[in-house]
C-alpha positions as CSV (number, residue, x, y, z in Angstrom):
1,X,2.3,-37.2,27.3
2,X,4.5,-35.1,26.0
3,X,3.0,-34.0,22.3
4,X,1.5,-30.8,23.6
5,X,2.1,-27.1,23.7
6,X,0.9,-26.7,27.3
7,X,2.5,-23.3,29.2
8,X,3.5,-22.2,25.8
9,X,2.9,-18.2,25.0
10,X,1.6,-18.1,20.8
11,X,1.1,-15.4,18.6
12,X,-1.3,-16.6,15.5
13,X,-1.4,-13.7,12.7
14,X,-4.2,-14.1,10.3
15,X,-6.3,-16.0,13.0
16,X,-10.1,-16.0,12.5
17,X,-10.6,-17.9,9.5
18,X,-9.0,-20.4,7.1
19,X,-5.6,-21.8,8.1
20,X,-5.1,-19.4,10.7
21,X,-8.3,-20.5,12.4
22,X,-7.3,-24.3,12.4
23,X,-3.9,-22.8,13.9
24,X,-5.4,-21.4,16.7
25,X,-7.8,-24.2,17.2
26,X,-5.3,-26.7,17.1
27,X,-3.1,-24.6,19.7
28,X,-5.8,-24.7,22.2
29,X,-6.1,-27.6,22.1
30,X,-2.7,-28.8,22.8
31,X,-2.6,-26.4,26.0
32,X,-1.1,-23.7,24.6
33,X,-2.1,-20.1,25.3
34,X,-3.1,-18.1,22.3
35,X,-3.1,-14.5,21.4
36,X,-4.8,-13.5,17.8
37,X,-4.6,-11.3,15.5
38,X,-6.8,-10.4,12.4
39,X,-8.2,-7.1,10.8
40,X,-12.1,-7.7,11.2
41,X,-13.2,-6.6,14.7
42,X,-16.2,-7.8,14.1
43,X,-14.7,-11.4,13.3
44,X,-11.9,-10.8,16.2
45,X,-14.4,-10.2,18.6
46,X,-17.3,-13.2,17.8
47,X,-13.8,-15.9,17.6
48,X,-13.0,-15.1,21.5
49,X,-16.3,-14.9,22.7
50,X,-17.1,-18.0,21.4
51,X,-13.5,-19.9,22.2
52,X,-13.5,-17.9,25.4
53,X,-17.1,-19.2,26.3
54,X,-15.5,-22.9,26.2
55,X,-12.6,-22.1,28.8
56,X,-9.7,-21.2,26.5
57,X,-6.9,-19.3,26.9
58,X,-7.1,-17.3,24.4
59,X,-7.1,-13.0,23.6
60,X,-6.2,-10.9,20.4
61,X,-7.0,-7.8,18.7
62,X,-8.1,-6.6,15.2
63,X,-5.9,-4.7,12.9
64,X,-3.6,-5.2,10.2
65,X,-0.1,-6.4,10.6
66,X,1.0,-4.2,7.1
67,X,0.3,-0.8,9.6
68,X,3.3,-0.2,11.8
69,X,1.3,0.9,14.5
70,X,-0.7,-2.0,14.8
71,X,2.7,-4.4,14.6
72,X,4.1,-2.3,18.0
73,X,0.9,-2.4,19.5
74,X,0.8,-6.2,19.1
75,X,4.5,-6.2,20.5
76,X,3.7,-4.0,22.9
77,X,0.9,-5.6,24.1
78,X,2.9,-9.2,25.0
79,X,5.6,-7.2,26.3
80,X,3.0,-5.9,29.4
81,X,1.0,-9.3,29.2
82,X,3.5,-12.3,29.0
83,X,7.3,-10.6,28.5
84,X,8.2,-13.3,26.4
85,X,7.1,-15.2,23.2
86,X,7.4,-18.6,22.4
87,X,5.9,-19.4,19.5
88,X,5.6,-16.7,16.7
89,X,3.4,-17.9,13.5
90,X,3.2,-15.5,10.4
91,X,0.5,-16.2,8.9
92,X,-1.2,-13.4,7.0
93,X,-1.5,-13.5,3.1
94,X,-3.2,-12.4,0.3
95,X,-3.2,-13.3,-3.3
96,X,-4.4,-11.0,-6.8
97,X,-4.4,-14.0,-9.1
98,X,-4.0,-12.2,-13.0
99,X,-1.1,-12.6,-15.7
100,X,1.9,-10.6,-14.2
101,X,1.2,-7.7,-17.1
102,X,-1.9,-6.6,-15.8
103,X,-0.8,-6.0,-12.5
104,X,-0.4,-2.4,-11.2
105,X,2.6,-1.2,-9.4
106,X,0.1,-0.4,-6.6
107,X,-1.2,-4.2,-6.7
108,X,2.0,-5.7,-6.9
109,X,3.8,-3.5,-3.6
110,X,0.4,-4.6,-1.9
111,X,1.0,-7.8,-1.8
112,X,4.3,-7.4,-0.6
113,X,3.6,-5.2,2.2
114,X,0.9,-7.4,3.5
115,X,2.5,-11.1,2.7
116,X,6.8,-10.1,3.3
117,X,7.1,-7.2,4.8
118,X,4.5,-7.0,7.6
119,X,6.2,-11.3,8.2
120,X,10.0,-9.7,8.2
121,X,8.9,-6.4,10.8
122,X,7.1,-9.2,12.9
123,X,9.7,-11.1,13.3
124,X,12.3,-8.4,13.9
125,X,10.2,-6.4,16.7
126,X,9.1,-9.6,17.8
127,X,13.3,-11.4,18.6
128,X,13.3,-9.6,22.0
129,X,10.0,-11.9,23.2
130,X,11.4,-14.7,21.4
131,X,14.7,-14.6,22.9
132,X,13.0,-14.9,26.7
133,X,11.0,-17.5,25.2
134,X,11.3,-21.5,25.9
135,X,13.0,-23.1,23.0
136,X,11.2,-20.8,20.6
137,X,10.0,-21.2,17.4
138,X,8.5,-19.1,14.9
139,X,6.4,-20.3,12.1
140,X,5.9,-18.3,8.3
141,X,3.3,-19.3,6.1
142,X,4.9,-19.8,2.7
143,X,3.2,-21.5,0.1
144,X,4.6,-24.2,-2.8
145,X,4.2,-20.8,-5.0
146,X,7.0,-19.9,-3.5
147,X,9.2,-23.2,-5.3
148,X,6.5,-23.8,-8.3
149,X,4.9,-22.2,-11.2
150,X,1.1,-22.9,-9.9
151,X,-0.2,-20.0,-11.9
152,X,-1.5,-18.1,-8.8
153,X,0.3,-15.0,-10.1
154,X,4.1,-14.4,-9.8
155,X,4.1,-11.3,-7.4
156,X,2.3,-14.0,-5.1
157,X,5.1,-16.8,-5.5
158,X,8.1,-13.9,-5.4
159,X,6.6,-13.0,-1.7
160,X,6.7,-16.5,-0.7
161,X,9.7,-17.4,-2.1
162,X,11.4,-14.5,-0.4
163,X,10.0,-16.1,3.0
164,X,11.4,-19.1,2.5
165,X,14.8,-17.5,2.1
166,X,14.2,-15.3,5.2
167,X,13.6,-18.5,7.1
168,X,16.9,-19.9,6.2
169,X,18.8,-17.1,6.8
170,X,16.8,-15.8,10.5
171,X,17.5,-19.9,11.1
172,X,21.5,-20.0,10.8
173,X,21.2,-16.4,12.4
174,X,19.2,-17.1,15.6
175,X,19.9,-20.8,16.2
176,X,22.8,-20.2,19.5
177,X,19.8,-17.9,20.7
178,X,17.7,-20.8,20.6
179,X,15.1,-19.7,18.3
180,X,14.2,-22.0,15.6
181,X,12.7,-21.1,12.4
182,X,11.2,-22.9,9.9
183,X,8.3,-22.5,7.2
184,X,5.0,-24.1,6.0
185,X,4.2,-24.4,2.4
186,X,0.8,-25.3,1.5
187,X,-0.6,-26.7,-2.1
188,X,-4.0,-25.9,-2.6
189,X,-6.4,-26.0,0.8
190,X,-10.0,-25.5,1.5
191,X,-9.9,-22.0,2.7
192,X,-12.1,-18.4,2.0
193,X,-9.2,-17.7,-0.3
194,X,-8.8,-20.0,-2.7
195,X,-13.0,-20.9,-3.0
196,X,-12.7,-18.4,-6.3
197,X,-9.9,-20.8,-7.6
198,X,-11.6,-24.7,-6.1
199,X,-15.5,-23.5,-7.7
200,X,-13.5,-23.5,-11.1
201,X,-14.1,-27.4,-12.1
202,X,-11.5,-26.8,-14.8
203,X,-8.6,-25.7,-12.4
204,X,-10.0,-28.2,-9.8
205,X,-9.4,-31.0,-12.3
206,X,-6.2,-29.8,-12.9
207,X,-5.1,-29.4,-9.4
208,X,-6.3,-32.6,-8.5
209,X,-4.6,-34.0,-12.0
210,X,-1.3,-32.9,-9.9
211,X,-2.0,-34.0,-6.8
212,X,-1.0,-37.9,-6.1
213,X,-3.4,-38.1,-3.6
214,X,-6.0,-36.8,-5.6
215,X,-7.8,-34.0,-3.3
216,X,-7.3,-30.7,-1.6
217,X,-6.0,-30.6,1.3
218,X,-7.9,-28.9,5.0
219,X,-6.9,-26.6,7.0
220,X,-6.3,-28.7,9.9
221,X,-4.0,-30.6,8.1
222,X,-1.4,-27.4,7.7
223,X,-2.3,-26.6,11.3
224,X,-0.8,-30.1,12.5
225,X,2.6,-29.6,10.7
226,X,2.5,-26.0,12.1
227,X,1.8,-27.1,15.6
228,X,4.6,-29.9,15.8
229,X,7.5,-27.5,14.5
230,X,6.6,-25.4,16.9
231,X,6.5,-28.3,19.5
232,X,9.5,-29.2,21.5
233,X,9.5,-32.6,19.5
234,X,11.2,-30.6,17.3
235,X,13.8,-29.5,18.8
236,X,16.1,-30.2,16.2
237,X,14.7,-29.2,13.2
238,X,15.0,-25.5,11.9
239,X,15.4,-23.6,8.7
240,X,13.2,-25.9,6.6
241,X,11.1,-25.6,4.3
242,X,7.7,-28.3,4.9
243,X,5.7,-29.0,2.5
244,X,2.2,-29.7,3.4
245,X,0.8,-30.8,-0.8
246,X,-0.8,-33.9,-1.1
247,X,2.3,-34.8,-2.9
248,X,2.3,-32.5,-5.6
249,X,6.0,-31.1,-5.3
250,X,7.3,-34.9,-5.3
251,X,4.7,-36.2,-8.8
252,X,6.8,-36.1,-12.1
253,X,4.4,-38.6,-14.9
């Protein structure tokens, strides 16, 4: 009776597709109300009509979380709407997957605008929601990258291990405020941004060669470990670091 998120207030970054989608799905379902974000109006708009359609309590916008304006509109937005926050997930990413030499200086400050930076402003304008929230708990997307050589590119893993760090550090800092703060790290999962990686039967192999139980993992499958650290359930339980790999992190021979 009581594994639920009913009368909780969520913010899902990176909502309409992938992991972020499964997120927001799994949210719903679990009684929570959801707001959205993602930069495809297009994609935005067709996600709410259609979860809308089905009774749920869902809104968002489109835009991108690295734009400043867009990060206090958000904020300003649940400020009018809900004046407090209770859940905060960080989920946008992005990955240029080369050897770190061929990187430009433009690629490389990319990434981190849109995977670290745009996560640390969101959780800074977003404290004052979170601190009206009930038993709040935010929620960054980090990735094994960030504790492994996977050969996705090391700008990618440097954002991600810098998240992980954040968490621990926005943890110790905001636990008497009662704000938890933990992370999710993913291994490989069937999402949009990893089909140029999983249609490579070579890396597939190899992945799956690493992986003790032998496939990739789903997107619903991060979305449950998301949803039960931000759950009262886990009320104890804050500046970690959750591996969601198939096992991978744990497989020595």
């Amino acid at each position: 009776m009581n594994w639920t998120l009913k009368n909780k207030k969520a913010l899902v970054t990176g909502g309409t597709k992938g992991i972020g989608l499964a997120i927001v799905e799994e949210f719903l379902s679990l009684g929570a109300e959801v707001f959205l974000v993602a930069r495809n109006q297009t994609e935005v708009e067709n996600l709410l009509s259609s979860l809308q359609s089905r009774g749920s309590h869902v809104d968002g916008l489109a835009g991108d979380v690295a734009d400043p304006t867009v990060r206090t509109t958000i904020i300003d937005t649940l400020t009018r709407r809900w004046g407090r926050l209770d859940i905060l997930v960080n989920n946008v990413g992005t990955n240029v997957r080369k050897k770190f030499v061929e990187y430009t200086e433009e690629e490389y400050r990319r990434l981190f605008d849109i995977n670290l930076f745009s996560l640390t402003e969101m959780c800074r304008l977003s404290h004052p929601l979170l601190t009206k929230g009930e038993n709040a708990s935010v929620v960054n997307m980090a990735s094994v990258a960030g504790s492994f050589d996977v050969q996705s590119g090391p700008p990618y893993g440097m954002t991600k291990a810098a998240i992980i760090q954040l968490t621990r550090h926005l943890a110790a800092e905001w636990a008497l405020q009662n704000i938890r703060v933990n992370s999710v790290s993913p291994w490989y999962i069937a999402t949009p941004l990893t089909v140029p990686v999983l249609s490579d039967k070579d890396r597939l192999d190899k992945i799956l060669a690493r992986t003790p139980m032998n496939r990739v993992g789903q997107p619903g499958e991060v979305a449950s470990a998301v949803a039960y650290l931000a759950m009262d359930h886990a009320s104890y339980i804050t500046g970690q670091d959750l591996k969601v790999d198939g096992g991978m992190s744990i497989k020595g021979l």
